[in-house]
C-alpha positions, 0 to 999 in steps of 0.5 A: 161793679156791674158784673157783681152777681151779688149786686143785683137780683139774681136770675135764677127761679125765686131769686136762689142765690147764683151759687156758681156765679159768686166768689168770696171776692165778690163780697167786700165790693159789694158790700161797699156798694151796698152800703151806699145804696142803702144810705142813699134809699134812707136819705131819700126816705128823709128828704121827703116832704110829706112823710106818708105810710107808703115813702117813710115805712113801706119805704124803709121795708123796701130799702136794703135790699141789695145788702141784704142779699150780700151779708146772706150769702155771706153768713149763710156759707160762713156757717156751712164751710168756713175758712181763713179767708171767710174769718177775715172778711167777716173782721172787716164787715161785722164792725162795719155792718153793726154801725150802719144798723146802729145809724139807722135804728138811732136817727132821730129824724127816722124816728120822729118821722115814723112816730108821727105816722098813723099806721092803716088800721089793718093788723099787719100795719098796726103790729109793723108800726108798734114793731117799729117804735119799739125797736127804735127805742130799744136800739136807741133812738131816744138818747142823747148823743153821748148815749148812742156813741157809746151804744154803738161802741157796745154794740161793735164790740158785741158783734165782734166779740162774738164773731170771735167766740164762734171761731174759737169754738169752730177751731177747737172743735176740729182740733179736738176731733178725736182719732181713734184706732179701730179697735177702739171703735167697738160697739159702731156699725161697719157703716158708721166706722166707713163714715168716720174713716180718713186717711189718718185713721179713724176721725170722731167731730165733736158735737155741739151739746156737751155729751158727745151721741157716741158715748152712747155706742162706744162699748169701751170705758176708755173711748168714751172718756176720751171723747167726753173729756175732748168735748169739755174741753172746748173753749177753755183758753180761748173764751173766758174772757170773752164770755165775761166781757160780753156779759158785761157789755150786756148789762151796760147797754141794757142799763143805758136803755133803761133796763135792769139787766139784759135778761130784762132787755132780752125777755121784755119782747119775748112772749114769756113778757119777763125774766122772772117768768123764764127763771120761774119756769126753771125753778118749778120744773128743776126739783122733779128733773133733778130727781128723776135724774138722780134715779136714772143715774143710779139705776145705770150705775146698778146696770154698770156694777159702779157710780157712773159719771158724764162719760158713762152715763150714757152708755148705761142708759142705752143699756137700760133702755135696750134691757128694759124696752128692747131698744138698740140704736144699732138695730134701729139705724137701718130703719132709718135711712137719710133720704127716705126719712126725708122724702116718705117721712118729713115731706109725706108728712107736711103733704098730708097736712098741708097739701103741699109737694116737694120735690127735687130741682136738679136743673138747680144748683146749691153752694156745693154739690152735695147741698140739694134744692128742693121746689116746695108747691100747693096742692094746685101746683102754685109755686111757694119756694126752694128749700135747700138741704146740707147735711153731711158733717165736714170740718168747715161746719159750725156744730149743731142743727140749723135753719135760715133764710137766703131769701124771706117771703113777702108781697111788698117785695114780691119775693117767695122764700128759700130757706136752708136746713144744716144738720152735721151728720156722720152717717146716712142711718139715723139715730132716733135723736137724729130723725127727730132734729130733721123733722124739727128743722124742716119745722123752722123750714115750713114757718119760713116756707109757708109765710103769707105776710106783707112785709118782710121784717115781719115774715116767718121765723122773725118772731120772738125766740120763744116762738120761733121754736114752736113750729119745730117742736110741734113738727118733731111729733110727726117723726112716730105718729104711726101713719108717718113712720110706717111710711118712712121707716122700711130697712135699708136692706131688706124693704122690711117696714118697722115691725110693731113691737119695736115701733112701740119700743121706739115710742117708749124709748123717747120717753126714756131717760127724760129725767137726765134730758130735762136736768141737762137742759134746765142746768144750760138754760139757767147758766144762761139766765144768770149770766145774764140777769147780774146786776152788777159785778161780773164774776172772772171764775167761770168755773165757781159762777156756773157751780153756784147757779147751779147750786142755786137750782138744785141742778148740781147733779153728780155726773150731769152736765150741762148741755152746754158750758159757758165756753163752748155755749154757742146759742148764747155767745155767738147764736143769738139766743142770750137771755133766750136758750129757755125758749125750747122748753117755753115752745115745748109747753105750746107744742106738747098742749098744741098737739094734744089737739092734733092726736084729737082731731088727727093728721089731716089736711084740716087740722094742718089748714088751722095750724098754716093759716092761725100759725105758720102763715102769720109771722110776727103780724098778728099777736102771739097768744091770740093766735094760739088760742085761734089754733087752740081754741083756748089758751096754753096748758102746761100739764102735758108738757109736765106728763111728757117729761115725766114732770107731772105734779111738779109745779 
């Protein structure tokens, strides 16, 4: 076991994971082993005499290091390329792993002699303890032993329900690839055609969202139904049942924790404070979203000569805005070029901001050869950590946009941060939409990057979900502020900078549309809310319970859908973000107010200096609202989120 690479710190710069060391068989070894560490570091918390902030919490943040270190390689590659094999580890260590946090969180003893701790009277030290109790108690510290029994069996099940939901999605997204003929392609660039080719023709991936970002392109009726209809079919006779037995497993657990419902549970530590807050927030916003959306629909049926529907509407759309703003993605495309939206764009941008350089380390090695590692310094040269960066679509990748962590940031620890950006994209030319999602997730990159706390469970994207979204709506901004995009945005061919005129286009073009954007958004954030805020009997009718809540809304919206379905709703059912998916719009209400401060004061090192030290810098160690209103300078507004969207005079 000595030789395991995962058992020991790794001896590459800022403790990147030794990617060509480790094998898939390394993991179960090692887990075993450190799972008996970690046990064994608890145990010697406990058999300590005289409980102290140092050998009872400052030792529990130290502990686990080692399975730390396992289960993020682990996870990490199992979302980027994952096989048979991978799906069978993960059977036999989820279960386990769940237990063993369970164990931990339930110890009386733990938590009695955490409890009776002072914390010093800083504020990291302060939240930490208050952080700590809370999470004890909610993980079920405070039960009897019937209780915790039964909470770790939910628990169990949860974890493995939605291991398997997540599975199920990624096997029914490549078995509903579509492969198309090339004639059918009509409307794609000879560059996105040669990123689609295989050896069996012509292959589409589905996307994660329910509207596929080629409906917009395709010019045949035919093909877009085609790829629509493969979308929405995701799911379908696999997840139901565990759709609605992790819903019910939710509500007990929450019941048996002294909630209402999960959505109670889930919220009570979110910054929206409660439930009806969140489902407030959609019931103000949905009427004017649905209304704008009705007219956005038939202005696209007017522009088709027929009703449209989900496959259409996009396309028609597009249509729309290429007629009325001079705006084509096929046109716009090779102003866009990968690399260059990278380095001379979303890095130009946070080095403007906050001072910082990032460039490539070639010398250093990602977990395949086409994921890149990136050294992020100071203005001084000082070293803050790695960023790694995978973008290209494969069939091994779970859908969607994503950040985490191989390594978080703390001074306890000693440890810098390395962090992953995951996008799935078909084409190194990007999409305006595209653009903006690598800005947003190198905004989750520079919250885990730029942290300064002391200890890790409180270091950077460890916040609340409708927090944690705030730096990455914010930083998608910079995408078309004009002293960015004119930096970045030069024609793959020809050098040629954006012209004015289709800059200007672009700006208005995001507007665009914002009545079908803000409805499919809403109607997935309230089938979200209501699974989650029953009381009581769990509905089987998938189908019945999503057309009534979004009734209930006044979202049923002739030919939208919701951005995600229940059974293909992976934030909420294998993501983490039950109960949570409102959390973008919640985060887009700070953003939207929050850079209304940036345009006034401009993109400058120290309106960034504010946003790092009141923001990014800060974690979970300091309370939320007081640290926006430091950013701030008062507390949130929601009238620009409500012009952004269209929305003005709506609540």
């Amino acid at each position: 076991m000595s030789t395991n690479p995962l058992l020991s710190p790794s001896p590459l710069p800022y403790n990147l994971p030794d990617f060509r060391a480790i094998r898939l068989e390394h993991v179960e070894p090692a887990f075993d082993a450190a799972l008996e560490r970690h046990r064994a570091e608890l145990a010697a918390i406990l058999a300590e005499d005289t409980p102290t902030w140092e050998n009872t919490v400052e030792a529990l943040e130290l502990s686990g290091a080692d399975l730390e270190r396992v289960t993020a390689w682990f996870f990490n590659l199992q979302g980027t390329d994952t096989t048979p094999q991978f799906d069978e580890v993960a059977d036999r260590i989820v279960p386990r792993l769940s237990a063993h946090i369970d164990a931990i969180y339930q110890s009386s003893a733990l938590y009695e002699r955490v409890a009776g701790l002072e914390a010093p009277q800083d504020t990291e030290s302060r939240r930490l303890h208050d952080t700590l109790l809370r999470t004890f108690v909610r993980r079920g510290a405070a039960l009897d032993e019937e209780g915790k029994q039964r909470l770790t069996q939910i628990n169990q099940r949860l974890s493995e329900l939605s291991e398997l939901f997540g599975r199920n999605l990624l096997a029914d997204t490549r078995a509903l690839a579509v492969r198309f003929e090339r004639e059918e392609l009509e409307g794609l660039s000879d560059a996105q055609l040669e990123s689609l080719r295989t050896d069996d023709g012509y292959v589409v991936p589905i996307e994660l969202p329910t509207t596929q970002s080629l409906q917009a392109e395709l010019t045949r009726p035919e093909s877009r139904r085609t790829l629509f209809d493969a979308s929405r079919a995701r799911g379908r006779s696999s997840n139901p049942a565990l759709v609605t037995e992790s819903v019910r497993l939710r509500q007990e657990r929450a019941k048996l924790l002294g909630f209402d419902t999960h959505a109670d549970y889930v919220i009570a530590e979110e910054t929206a404070g409660t439930a009806q807050a969140a489902r407030q927030l959609i019931a103000d916003l949905a009427p004017a979203a649905a209304a704008n959306a009705e007219a956005e629909r038939k202005l696209a049926g007017e522009l088709a000569g027929h009703d449209v529907d989900g496959a259409d509407w996009p396309y028609w759309q597009a249509r729309r805005r290429a007629d009325e703003l001079g705006v084509d993605e096929a046109e716009l495309r090779p102003y866009f070029p990968l690399e260059r939206v990278l380095r001379d764009g979303v890095f130009y941008a946070a080095h403007l901001l906050y001072g910082i350089t990032v460039e490539r380390r070639e010398d250093l090695h990602g977990y395949r050869d086409d994921v890149h590692v990136w050294e992020v310094r100071e203005a001084d040269g000082t070293g803050i950590g790695l960023l790694l960066t995978d973008y290209a679509a494969r069939p091994s990748k779970r859908g969607g946009a994503w950040m985490s962590s191989f390594v978080d940031q703390s001074h306890l620890r000693g440890t810098k941060p390395v962090v992953v950006n995951v996008m799935s994209l078909t084409s190194t030319l990007l999409t305006i939409d595209e653009v903006t999602t690598v800005f947003h997730e190198f905004g989750h990159a520079l919250h885990g990057l730029l942290s300064n706390v002391r200890y890790p469970s409180l270091s950077g994207t460890n916040v609340p979900r409708d927090w944690v979204e705030f730096p990455s709506q914010i930083n998608e901004n910079y995408a078309f502020a004009p002293e960015i995009v004119r930096n970045y945005a030069r024609h793959v061919d020809t050098g040629e900078v954006i012209p004015d005129s289709l800059l200007a286009a672009v700006r208005e073009a995001r507007q665009f549309g914002q009545g079908f954007d803000t409805a499919e958004y809403l109607a997935a954030s309230a089938i979200d809310l209501a699974w989650h805020s029953l009381d009581g009997e769990v509905p089987d009718d998938i189908d019945a319970f999503e057309a009534a809540t979004l009734a209930e809304y006044g979202l049923d919206i002739e030919g939208l859908e919701p951005r995600y379905r229940s059974t293909w709703f992976n934030h909420i059912f294998a993501g983490g973000y039950s109960a949570g998916y409102y959390s973008y719009l919640w985060a887009e209400a700070l953003d939207a107010d929050g850079y209304e401060l940036v345009e006034t004061e401009g993109i400058n090192r120290d309106t960034g200096a504010s946003f790092r030290d009141n923001i990014l810098s800060k974690g979970a160690s300091v309370d939320y609202a007081e640290a926006y209103r430091a950013f701030r300078g008062r507390d949130k507004d929601t009238r620009p989120l409500l012009v952004r969207r269209g929305l003005a005079g709506s609540v």
